[in-house]
C-alpha positions as CSV (number, residue, x, y, z in Angstrom):
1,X,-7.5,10.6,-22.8
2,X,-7.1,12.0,-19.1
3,X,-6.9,8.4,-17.6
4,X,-3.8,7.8,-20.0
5,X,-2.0,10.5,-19.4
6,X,-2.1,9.7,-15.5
7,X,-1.3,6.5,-16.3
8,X,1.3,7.9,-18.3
9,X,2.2,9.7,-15.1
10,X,2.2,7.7,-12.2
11,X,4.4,4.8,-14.2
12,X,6.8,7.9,-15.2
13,X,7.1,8.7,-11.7
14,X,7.8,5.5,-10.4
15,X,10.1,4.8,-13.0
16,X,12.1,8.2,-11.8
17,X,12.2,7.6,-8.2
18,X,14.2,4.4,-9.1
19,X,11.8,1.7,-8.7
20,X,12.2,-0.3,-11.6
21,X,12.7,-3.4,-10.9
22,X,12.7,-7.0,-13.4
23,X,9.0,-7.7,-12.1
24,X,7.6,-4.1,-13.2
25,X,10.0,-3.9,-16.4
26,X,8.2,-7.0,-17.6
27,X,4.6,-5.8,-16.4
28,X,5.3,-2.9,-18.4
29,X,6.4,-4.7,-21.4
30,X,3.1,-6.0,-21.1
31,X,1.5,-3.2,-21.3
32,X,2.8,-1.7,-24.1
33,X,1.7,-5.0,-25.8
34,X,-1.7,-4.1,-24.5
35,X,-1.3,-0.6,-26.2
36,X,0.5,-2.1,-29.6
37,X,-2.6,-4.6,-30.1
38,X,-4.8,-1.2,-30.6
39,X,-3.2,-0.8,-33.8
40,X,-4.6,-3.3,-35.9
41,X,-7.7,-3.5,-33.6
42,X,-8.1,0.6,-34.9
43,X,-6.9,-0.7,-38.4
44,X,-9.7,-2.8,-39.2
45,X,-12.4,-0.2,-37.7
46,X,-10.6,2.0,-40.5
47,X,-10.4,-0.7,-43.7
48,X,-14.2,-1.6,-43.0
49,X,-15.4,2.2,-42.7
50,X,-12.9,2.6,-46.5
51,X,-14.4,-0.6,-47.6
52,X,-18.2,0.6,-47.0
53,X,-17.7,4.5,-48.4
54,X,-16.5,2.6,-51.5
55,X,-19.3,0.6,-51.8
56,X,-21.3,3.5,-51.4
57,X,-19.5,5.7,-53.5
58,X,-20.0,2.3,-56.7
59,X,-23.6,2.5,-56.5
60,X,-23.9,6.1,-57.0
61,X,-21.4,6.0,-59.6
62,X,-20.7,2.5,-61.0
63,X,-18.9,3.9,-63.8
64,X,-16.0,4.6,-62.2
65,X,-16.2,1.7,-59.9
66,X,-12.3,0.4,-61.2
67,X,-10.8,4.0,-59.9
68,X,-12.6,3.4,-56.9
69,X,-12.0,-0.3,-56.4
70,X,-8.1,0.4,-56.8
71,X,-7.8,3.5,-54.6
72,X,-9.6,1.5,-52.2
73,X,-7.4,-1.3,-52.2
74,X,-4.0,0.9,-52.0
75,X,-5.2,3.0,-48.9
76,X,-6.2,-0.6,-47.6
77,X,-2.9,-1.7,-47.6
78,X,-1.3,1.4,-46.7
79,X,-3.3,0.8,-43.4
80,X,-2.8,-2.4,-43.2
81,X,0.9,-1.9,-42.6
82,X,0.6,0.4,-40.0
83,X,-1.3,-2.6,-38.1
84,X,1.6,-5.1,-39.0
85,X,3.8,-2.8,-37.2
86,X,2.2,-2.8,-34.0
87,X,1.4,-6.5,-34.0
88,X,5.6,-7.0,-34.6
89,X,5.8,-4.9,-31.9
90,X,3.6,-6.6,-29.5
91,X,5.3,-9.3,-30.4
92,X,8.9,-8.1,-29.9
93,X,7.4,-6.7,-26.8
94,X,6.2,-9.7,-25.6
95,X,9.3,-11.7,-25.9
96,X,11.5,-9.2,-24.2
């Protein structure tokens, strides 16, 4: 978390002392595509960690493994949009 907030930092200051240019706009661009392709990267960590606690939770209680089963799938895709956004915006990004 300390690297990025000097990154943060040093590309804030440069940017402020007037150095933008087209060549560092676009490198920077780029790296916010870097940072946008976390999102679904982090989104599937998060949809396999659901997918397991559901399994877990339908062998302890199989009885209820429909209520389980369909919150499972609606916080799925509840995070699954979130990841949709940042791939549109990697990809808006990356055609700037």
């Amino acid at each position: 978390m300390n690297f990025l907030m000097q990154l943060l930092s040093v590309i804030t200051n440069f940017l402020v002392e007037g150095g933008q240019t087209e060549f560092y706009s676009r490198g920077l661009a780029y790296i916010g595509v870097g940072i946008c392709c976390l999102a679904p990267a982090c989104s599937c960590l998060a949809e396999g960690y659901t997918a397991a606690k559901a399994v877990e939770a339908i062998g302890r209680q199989p009885e209820a493994s429909s209520k389980i089963t369909m919150t499972m799938v609606v916080g799925q895709a509840i995070t699954e949009t979130g990841a949709l956004y940042g791939f549109i915006m990697a990809i808006m990004l990356a055609n700037k």
